[in-house]
gemmi code that builds the backbone of each chain (N, CA, C; Angstrom):
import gemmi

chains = {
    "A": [
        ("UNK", (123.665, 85.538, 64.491), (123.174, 85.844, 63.152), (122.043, 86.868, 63.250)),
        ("UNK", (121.795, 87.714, 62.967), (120.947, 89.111, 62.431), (119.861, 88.453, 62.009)),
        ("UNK", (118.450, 88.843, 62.940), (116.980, 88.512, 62.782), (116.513, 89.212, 62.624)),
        ("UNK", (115.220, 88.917, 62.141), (113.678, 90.061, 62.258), (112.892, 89.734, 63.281)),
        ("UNK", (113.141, 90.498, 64.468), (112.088, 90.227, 65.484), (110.542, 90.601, 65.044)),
        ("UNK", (109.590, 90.243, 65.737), (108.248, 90.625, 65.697), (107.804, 90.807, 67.506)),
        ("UNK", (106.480, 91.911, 67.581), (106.175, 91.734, 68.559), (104.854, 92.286, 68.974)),
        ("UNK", (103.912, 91.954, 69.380), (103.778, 90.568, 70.515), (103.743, 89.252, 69.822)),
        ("UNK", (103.944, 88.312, 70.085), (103.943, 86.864, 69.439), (102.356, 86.844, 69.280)),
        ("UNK", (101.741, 87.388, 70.483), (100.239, 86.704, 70.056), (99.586, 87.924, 70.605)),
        ("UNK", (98.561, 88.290, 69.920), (97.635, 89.842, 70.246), (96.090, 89.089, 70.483)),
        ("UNK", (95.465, 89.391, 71.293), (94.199, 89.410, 71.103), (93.398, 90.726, 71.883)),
        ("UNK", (92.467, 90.730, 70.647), (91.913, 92.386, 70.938), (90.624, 92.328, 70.407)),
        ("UNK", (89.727, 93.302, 70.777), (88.187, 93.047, 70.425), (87.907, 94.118, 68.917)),
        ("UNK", (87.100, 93.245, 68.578), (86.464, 94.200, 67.619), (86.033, 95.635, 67.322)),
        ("UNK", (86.868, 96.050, 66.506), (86.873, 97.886, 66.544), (87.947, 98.623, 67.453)),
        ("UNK", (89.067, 97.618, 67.955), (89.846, 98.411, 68.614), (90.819, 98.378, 67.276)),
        ("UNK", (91.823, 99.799, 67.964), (93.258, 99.494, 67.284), (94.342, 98.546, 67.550)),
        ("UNK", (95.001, 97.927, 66.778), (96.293, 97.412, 67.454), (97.752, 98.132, 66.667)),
        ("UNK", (98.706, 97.567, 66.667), (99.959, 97.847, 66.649), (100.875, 96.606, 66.767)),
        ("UNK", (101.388, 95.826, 65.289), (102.178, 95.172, 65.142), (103.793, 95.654, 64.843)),
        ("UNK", (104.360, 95.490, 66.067), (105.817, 95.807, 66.190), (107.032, 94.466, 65.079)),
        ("UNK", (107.694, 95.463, 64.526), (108.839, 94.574, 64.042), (110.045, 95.393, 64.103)),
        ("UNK", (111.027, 94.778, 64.248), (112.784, 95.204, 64.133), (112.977, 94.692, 62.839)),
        ("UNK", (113.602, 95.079, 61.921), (114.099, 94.858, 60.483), (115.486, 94.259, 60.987)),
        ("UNK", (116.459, 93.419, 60.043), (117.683, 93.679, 60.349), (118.179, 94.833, 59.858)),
        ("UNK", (119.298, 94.878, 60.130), (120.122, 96.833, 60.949), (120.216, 97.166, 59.139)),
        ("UNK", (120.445, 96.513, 58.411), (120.862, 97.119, 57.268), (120.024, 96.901, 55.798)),
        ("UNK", (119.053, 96.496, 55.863), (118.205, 96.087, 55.498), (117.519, 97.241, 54.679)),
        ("UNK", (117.283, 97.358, 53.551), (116.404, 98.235, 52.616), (114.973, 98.208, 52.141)),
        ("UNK", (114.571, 97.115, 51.805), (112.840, 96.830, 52.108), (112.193, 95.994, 52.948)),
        ("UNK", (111.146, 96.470, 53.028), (110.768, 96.178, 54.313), (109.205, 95.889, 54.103)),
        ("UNK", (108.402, 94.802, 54.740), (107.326, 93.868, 54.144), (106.394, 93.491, 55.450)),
        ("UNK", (104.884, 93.520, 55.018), (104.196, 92.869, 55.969), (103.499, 91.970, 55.122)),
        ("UNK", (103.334, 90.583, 55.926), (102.351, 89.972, 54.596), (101.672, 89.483, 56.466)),
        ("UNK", (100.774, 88.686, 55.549), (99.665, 87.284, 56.561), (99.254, 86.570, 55.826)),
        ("UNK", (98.771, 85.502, 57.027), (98.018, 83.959, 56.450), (97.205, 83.926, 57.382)),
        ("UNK", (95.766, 83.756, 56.699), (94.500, 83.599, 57.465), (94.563, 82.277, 57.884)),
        ("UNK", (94.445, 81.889, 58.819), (94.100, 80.240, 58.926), (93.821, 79.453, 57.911)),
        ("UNK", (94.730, 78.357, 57.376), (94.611, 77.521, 56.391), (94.519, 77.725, 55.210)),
        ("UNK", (94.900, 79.424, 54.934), (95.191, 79.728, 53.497), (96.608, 80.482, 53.430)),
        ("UNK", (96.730, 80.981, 51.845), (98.277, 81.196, 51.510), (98.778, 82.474, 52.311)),
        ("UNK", (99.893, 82.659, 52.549), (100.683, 83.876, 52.736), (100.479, 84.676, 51.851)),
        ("UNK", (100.131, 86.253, 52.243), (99.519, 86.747, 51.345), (100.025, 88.022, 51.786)),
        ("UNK", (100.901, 88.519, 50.489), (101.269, 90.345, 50.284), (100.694, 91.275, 50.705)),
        ("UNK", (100.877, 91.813, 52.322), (99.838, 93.270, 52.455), (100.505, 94.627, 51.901)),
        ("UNK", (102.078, 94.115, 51.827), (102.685, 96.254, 51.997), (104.289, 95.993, 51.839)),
        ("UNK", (104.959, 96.614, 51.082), (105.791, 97.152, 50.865), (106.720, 98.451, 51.310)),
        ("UNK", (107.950, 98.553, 51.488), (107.982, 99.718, 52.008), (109.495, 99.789, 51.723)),
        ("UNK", (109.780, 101.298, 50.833), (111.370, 101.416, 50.525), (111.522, 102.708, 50.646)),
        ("UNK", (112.235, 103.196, 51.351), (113.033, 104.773, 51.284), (111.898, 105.552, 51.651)),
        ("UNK", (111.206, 105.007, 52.659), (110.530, 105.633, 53.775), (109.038, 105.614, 53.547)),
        ("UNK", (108.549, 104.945, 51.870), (107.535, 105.499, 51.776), (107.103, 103.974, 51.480)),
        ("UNK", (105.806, 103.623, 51.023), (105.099, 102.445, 50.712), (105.286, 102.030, 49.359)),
        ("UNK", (105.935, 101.711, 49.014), (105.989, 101.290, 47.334), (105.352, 100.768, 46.788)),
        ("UNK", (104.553, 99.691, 47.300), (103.466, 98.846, 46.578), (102.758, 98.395, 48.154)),
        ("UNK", (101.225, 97.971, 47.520), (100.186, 97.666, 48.478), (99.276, 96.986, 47.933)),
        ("UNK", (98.560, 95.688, 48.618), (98.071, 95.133, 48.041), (96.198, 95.499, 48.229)),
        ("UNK", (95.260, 94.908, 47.517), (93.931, 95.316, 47.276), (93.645, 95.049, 48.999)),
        ("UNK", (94.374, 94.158, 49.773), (94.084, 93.787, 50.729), (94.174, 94.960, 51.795)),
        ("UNK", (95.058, 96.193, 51.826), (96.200, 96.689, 52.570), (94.684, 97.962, 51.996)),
        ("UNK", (93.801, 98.282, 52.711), (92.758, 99.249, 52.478), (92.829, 100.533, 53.462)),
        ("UNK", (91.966, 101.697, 53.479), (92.841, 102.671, 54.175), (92.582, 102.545, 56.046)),
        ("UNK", (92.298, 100.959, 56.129), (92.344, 100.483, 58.064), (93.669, 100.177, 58.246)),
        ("UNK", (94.517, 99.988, 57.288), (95.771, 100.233, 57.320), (96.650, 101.032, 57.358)),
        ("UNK", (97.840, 101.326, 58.490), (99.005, 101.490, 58.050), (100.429, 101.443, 58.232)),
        ("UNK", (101.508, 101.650, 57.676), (102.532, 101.060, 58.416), (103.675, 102.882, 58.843)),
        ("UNK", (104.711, 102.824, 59.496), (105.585, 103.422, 59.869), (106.886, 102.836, 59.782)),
        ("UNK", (107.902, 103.372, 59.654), (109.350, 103.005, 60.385), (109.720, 104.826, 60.877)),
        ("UNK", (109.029, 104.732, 62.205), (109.524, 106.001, 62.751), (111.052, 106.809, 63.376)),
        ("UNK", (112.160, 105.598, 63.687), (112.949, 105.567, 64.017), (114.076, 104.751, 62.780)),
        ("UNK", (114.409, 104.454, 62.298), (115.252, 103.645, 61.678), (115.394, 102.332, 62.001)),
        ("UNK", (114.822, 102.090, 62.824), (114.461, 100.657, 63.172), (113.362, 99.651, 63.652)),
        ("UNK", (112.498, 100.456, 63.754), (111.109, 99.702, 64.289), (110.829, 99.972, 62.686)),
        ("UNK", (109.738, 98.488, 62.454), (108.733, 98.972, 61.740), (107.823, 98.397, 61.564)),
        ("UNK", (106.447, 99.230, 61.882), (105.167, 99.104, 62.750), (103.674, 98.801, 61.601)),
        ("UNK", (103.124, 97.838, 61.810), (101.821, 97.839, 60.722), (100.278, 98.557, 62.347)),
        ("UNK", (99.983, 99.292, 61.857), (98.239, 99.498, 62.716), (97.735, 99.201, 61.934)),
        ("UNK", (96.541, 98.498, 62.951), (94.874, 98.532, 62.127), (94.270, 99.178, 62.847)),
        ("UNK", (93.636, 99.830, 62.347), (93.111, 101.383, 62.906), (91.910, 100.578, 64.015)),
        ("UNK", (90.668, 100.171, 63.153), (89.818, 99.440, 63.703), (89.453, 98.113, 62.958)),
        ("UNK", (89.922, 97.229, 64.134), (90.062, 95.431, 63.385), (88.690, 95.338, 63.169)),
        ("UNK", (88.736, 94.286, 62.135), (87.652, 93.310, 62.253), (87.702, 91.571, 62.535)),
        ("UNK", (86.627, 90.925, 62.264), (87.034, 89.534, 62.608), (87.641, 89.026, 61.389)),
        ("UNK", (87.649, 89.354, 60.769), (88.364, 88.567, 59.474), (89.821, 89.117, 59.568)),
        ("UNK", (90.100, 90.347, 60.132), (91.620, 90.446, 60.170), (92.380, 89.631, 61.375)),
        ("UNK", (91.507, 88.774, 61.678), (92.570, 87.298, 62.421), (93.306, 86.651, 61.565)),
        ("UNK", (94.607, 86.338, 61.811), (95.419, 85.789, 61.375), (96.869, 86.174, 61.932)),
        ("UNK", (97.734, 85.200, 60.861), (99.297, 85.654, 61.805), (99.796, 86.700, 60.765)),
        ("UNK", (100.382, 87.550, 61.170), (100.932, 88.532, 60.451), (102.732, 88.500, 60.291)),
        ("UNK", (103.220, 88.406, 59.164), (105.066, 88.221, 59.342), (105.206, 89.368, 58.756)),
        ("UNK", (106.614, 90.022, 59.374), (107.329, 90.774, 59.221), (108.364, 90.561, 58.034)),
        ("UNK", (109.035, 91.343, 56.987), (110.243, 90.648, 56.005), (110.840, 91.859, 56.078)),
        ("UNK", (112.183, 91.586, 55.769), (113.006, 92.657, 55.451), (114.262, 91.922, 54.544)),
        ("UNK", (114.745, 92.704, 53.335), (115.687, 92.320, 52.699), (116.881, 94.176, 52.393)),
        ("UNK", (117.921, 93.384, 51.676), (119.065, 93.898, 51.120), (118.209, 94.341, 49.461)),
        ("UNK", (119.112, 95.070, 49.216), (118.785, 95.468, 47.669), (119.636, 93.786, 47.044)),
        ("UNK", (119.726, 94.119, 45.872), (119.915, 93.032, 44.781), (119.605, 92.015, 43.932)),
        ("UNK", (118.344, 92.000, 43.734), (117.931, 91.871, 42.471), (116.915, 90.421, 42.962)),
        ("UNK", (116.352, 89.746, 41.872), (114.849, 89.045, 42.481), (115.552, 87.683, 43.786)),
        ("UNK", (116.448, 87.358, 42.943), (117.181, 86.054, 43.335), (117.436, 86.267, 45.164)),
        ("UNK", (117.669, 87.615, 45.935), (117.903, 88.136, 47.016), (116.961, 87.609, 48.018)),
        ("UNK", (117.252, 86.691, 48.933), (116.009, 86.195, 50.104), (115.688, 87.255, 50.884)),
        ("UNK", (114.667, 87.187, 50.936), (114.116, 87.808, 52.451), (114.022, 87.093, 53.236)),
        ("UNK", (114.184, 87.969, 54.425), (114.313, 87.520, 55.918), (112.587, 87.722, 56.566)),
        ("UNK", (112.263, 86.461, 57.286), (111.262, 87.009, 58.089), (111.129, 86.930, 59.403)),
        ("UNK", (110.178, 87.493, 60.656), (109.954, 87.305, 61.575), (109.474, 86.117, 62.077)),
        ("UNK", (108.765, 85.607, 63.522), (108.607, 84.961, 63.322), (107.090, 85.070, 63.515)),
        ("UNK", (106.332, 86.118, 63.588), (105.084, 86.017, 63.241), (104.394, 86.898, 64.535)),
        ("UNK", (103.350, 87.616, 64.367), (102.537, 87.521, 65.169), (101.230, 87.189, 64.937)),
        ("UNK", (100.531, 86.184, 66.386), (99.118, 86.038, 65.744), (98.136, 86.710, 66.279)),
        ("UNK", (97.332, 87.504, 65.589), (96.305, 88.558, 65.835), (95.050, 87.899, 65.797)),
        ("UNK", (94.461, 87.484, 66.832), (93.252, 87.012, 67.057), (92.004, 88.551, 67.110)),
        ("UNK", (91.448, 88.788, 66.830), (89.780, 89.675, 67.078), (88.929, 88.854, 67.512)),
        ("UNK", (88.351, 89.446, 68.589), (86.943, 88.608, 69.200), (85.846, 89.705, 68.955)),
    ],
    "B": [
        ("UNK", (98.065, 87.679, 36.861), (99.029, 87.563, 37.577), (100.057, 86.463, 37.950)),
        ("UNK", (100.297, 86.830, 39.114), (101.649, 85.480, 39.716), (100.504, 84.500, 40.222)),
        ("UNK", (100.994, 83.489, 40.530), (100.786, 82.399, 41.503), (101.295, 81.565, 41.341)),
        ("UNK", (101.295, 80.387, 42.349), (101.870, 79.467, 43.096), (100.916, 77.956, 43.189)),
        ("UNK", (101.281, 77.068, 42.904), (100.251, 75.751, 43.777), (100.718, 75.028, 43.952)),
        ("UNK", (100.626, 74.722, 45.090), (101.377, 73.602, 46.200), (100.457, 72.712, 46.139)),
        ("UNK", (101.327, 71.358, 46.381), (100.494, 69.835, 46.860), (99.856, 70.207, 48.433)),
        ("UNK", (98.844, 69.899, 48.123), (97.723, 69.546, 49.436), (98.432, 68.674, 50.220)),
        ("UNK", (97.951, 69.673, 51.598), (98.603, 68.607, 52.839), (97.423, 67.886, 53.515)),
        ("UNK", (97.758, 67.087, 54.428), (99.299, 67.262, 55.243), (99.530, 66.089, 54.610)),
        ("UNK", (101.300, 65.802, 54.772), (101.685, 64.712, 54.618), (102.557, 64.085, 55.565)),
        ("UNK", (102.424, 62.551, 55.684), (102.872, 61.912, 56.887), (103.741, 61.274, 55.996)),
        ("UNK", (105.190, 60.939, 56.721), (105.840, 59.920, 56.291), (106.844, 59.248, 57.650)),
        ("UNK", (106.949, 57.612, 57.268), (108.079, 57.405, 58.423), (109.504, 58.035, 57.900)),
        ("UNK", (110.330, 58.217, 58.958), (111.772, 58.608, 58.878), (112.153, 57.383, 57.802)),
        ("UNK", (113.226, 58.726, 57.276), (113.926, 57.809, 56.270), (112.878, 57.579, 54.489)),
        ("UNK", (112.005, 57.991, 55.104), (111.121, 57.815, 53.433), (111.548, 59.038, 52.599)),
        ("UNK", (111.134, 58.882, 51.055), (111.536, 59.440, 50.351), (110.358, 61.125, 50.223)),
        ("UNK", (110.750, 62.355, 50.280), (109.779, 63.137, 50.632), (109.854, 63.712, 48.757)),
        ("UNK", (108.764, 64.304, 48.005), (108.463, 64.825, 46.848), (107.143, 65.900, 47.751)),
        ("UNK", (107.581, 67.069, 47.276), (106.352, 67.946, 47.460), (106.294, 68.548, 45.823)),
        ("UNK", (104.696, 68.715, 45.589), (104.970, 69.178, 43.516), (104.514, 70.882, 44.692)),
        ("UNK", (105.182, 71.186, 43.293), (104.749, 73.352, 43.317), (104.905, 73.744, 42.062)),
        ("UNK", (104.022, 73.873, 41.141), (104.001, 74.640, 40.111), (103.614, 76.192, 39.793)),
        ("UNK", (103.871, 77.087, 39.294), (103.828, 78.528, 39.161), (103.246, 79.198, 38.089)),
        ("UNK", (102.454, 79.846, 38.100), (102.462, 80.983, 36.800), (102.510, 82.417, 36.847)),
        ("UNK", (103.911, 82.719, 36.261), (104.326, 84.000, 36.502), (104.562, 84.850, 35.040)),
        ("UNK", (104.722, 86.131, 35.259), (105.474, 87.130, 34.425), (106.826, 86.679, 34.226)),
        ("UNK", (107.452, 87.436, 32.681), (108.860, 87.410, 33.198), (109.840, 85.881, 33.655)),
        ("UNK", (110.910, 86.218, 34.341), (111.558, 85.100, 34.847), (111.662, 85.183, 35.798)),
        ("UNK", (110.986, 84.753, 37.108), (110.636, 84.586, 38.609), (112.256, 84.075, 38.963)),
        ("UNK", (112.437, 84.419, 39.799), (113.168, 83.559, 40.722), (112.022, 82.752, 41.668)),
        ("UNK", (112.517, 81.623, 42.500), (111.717, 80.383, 42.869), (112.626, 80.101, 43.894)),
        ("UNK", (111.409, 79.864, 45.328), (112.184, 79.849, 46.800), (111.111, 78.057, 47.461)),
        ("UNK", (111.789, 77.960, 48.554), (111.491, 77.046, 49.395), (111.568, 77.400, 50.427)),
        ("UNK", (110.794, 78.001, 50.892), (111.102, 78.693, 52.541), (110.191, 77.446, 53.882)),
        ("UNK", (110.591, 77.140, 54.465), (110.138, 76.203, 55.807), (109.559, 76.769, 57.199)),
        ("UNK", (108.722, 76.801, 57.375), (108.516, 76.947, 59.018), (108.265, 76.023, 60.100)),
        ("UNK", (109.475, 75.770, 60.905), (109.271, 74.829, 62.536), (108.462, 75.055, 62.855)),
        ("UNK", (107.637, 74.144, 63.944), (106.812, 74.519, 64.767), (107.627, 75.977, 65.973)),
        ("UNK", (107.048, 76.711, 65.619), (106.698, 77.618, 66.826), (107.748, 79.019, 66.383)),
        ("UNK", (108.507, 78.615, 65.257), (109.151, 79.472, 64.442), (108.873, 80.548, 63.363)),
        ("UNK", (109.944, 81.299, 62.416), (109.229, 82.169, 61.494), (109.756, 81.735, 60.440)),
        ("UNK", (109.308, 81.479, 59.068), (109.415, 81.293, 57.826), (111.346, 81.665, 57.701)),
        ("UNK", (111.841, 80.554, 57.158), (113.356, 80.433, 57.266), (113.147, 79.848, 55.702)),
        ("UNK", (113.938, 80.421, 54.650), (115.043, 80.154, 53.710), (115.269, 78.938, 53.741)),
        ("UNK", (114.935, 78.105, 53.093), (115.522, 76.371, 52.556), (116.483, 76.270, 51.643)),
        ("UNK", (115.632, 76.824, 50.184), (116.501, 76.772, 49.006), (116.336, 77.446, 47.905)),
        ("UNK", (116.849, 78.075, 47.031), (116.051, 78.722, 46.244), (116.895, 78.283, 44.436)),
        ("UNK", (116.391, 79.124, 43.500), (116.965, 78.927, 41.991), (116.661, 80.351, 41.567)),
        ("UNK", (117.486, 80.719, 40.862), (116.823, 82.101, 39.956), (117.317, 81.872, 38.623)),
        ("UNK", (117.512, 80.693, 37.828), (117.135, 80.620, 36.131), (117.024, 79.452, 36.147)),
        ("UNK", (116.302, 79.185, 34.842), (116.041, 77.686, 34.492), (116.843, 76.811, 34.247)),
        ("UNK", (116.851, 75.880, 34.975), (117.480, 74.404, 35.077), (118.610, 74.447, 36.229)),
        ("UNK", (118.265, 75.658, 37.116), (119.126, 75.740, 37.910), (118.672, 74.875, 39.296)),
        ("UNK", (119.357, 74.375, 40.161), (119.374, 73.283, 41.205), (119.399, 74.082, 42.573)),
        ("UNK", (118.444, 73.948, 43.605), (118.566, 74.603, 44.866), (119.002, 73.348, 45.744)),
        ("UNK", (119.760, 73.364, 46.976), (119.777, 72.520, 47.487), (120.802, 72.996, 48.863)),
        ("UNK", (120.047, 72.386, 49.787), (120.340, 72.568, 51.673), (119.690, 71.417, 52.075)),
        ("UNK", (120.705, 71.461, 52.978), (120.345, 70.260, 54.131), (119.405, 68.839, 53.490)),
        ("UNK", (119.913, 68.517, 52.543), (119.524, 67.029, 52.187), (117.955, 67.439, 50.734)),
        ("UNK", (117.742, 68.549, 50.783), (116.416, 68.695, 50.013), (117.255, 69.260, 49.155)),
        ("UNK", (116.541, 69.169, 47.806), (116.576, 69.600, 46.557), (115.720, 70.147, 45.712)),
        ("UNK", (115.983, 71.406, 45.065), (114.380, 71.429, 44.117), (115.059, 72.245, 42.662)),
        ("UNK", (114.452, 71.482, 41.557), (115.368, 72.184, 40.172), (114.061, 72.697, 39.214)),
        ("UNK", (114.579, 74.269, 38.780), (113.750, 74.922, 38.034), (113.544, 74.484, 37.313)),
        ("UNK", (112.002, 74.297, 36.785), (112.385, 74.053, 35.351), (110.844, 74.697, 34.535)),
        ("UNK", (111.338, 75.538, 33.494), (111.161, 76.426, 32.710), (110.131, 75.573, 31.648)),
        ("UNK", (110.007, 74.237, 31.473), (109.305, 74.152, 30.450), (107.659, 73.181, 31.255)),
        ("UNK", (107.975, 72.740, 32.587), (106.688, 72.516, 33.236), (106.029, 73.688, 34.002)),
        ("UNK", (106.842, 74.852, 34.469), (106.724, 75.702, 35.236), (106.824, 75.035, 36.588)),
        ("UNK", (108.001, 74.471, 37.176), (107.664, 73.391, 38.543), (108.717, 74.115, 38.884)),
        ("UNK", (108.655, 73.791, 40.165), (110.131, 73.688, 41.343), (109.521, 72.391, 42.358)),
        ("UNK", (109.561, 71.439, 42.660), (109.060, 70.498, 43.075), (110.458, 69.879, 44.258)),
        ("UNK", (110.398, 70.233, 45.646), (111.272, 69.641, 46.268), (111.110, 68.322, 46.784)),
        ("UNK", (112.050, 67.875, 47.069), (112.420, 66.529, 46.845), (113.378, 66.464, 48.136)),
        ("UNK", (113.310, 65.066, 49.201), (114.676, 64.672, 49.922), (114.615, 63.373, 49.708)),
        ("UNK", (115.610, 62.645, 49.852), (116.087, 61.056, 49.785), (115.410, 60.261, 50.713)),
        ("UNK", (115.891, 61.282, 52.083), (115.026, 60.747, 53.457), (115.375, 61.097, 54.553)),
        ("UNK", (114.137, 61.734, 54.708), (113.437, 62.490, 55.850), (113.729, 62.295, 57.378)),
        ("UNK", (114.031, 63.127, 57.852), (113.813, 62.789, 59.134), (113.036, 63.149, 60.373)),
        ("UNK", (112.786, 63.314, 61.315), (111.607, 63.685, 62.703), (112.022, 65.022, 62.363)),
        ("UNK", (112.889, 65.171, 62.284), (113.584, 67.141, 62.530), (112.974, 67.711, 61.453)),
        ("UNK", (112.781, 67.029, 60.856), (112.148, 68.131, 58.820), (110.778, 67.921, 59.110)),
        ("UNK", (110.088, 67.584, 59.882), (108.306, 68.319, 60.501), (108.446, 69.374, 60.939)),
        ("UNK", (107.694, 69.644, 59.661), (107.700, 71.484, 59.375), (106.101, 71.876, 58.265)),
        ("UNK", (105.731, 73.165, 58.084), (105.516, 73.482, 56.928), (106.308, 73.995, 55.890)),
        ("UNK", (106.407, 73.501, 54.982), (106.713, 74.000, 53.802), (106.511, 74.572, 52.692)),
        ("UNK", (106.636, 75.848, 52.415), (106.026, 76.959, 51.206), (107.294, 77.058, 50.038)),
        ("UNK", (106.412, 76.715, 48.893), (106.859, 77.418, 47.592), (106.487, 78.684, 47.411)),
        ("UNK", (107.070, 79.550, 46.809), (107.216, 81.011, 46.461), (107.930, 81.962, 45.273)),
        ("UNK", (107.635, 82.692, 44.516), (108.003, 83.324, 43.348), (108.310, 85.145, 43.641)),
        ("UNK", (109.607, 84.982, 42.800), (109.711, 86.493, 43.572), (109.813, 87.020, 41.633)),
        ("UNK", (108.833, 87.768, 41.138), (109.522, 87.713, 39.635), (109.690, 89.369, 39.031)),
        ("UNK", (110.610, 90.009, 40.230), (111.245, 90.920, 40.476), (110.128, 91.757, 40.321)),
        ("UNK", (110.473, 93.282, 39.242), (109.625, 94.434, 39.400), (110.707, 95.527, 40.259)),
        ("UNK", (109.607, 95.966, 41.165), (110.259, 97.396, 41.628), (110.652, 96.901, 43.470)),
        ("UNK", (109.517, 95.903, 43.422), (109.340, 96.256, 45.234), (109.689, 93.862, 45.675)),
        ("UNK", (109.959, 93.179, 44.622), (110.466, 91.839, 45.012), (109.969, 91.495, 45.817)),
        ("UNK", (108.428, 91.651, 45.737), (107.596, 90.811, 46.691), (107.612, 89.700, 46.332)),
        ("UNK", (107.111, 88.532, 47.746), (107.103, 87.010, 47.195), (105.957, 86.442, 46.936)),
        ("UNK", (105.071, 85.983, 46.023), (104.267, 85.418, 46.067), (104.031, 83.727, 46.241)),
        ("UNK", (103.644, 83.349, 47.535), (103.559, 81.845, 48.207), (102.389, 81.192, 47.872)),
        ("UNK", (102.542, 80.025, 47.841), (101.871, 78.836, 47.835), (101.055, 78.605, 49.314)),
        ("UNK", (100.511, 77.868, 49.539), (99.242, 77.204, 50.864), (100.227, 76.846, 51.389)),
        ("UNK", (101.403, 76.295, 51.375), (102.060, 75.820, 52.327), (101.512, 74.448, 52.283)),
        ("UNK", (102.667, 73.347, 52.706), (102.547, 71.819, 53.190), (102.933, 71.377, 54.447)),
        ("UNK", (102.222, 71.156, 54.960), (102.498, 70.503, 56.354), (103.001, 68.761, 56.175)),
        ("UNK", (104.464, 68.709, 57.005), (104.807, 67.810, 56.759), (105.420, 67.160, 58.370)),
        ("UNK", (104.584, 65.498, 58.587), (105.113, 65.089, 59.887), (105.762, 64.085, 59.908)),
        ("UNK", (107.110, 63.785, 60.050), (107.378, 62.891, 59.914), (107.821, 61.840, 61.704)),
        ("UNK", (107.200, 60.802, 61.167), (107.379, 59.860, 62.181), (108.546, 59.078, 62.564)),
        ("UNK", (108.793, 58.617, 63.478), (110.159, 57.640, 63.865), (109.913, 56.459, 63.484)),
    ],
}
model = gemmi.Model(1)
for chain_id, residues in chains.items():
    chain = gemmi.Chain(chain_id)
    for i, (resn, *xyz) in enumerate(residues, 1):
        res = gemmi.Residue()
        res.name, res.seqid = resn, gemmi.SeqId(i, " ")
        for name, pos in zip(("N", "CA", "C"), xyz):
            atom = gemmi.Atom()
            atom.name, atom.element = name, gemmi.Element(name[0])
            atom.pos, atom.b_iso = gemmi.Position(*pos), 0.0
            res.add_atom(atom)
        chain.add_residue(res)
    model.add_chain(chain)
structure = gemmi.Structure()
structure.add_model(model)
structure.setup_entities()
């Protein structure tokens, strides 16, 4: 069955570096999503992304953000320079067109620790 | 805006008990309404979902039915077993341009033998 990989499962990196959250979409897949959950709170909307460009972004998704799909199949969130509050796990989604009722698929997470 | 509120976790039950999680919503429009689960050590997987009112989601023994005049989707199983310790998120997708989902806190649920 056709997944959304994520990758690395678990990042830890110091404060003020960059990182680079890797995802595979499935192969046919039309939008494409990063959200996170801070420790012990909700899953929460960072970014959107359809027909190459960002479609919607949330107040959260500020310009230490950003994402790529450079190839047709990776597609990549950076944080330029983390902070400690951008710990948390980060999921990958990707869906089909068709209308609200349409599930998305997600990864299975990576968790981005900052020290 | 959207949102979501889930019953406060965690919740313990022995196998075989009857599981009720409440999730109520306030959205735009007519949301479609999901149940997505995460295993330990897994990624957010698809349970069940509804997209109009009074419509019935239902997999693997859980159930959850829209309904339009409490604003709920509230899942429900008969009884539980060790394998359904999981978290569990309610979520609203109430279309637009880009069908983002907006989730609930999630419930952590353990069930015992």
């Amino acid at each position: 069955e056709p997944e959304v990989t994520q990758t690395p499962s678990h990042q830890v990196t110091q404060m003020g570096q960059e990182v680079i959250l890797r995802c595979v979409p499935i192969s046919n897949h039309l939008y494409f999503y990063w959200y996170r959950q801070i420790l012990g709170q909700k899953v929460e909307f960072l970014v959107s992304f359809y027909n190459n460009e960002i479609s919607e972004k949330s107040e959260i998704f500020d310009d230490q953000f950003s994402v790529e799909r450079p190839d047709g199949s990776n597609f990549t969130l950076k944080i330029r320079s983390t902070k400690l509050e951008d710990s948390a796990m980060y999921f990958c989604a990707s869906r089909t067109d068709g209308g609200r009722g349409t599930e998305a698929f997600f990864g299975q997470g990576t968790r981005l620790t900052v020290v | 805006g959207n949102s979501v509120t889930q019953m406060e976790g965690p919740v313990t039950l022995s196998e075989e008990a009857f599981l009720t999680i409440n999730c109520t919503y306030t959205a735009t429009g007519y949301p479609s309404l999901f149940w997505y689960v995460q295993y330990p050590g897994e990624g957010l997987q698809l349970l069940l979902k509804a997209t109009k009112a009074d419509d019935k989601g239902s997999n693997k023994g859980f159930e959850a039915t829209y309904r339009k005049e409490t604003t709920s989707f509230h899942l429900e199983k008969g009884s539980v077993q060790v394998s359904d310790s999981a978290v569990y998120f309610c979520a609203l997708n109430s279309g637009g341009s880009n069908y983002k989902l907006t989730f609930g806190k999630g419930t952590l649920l353990t069930v015992n033998p």
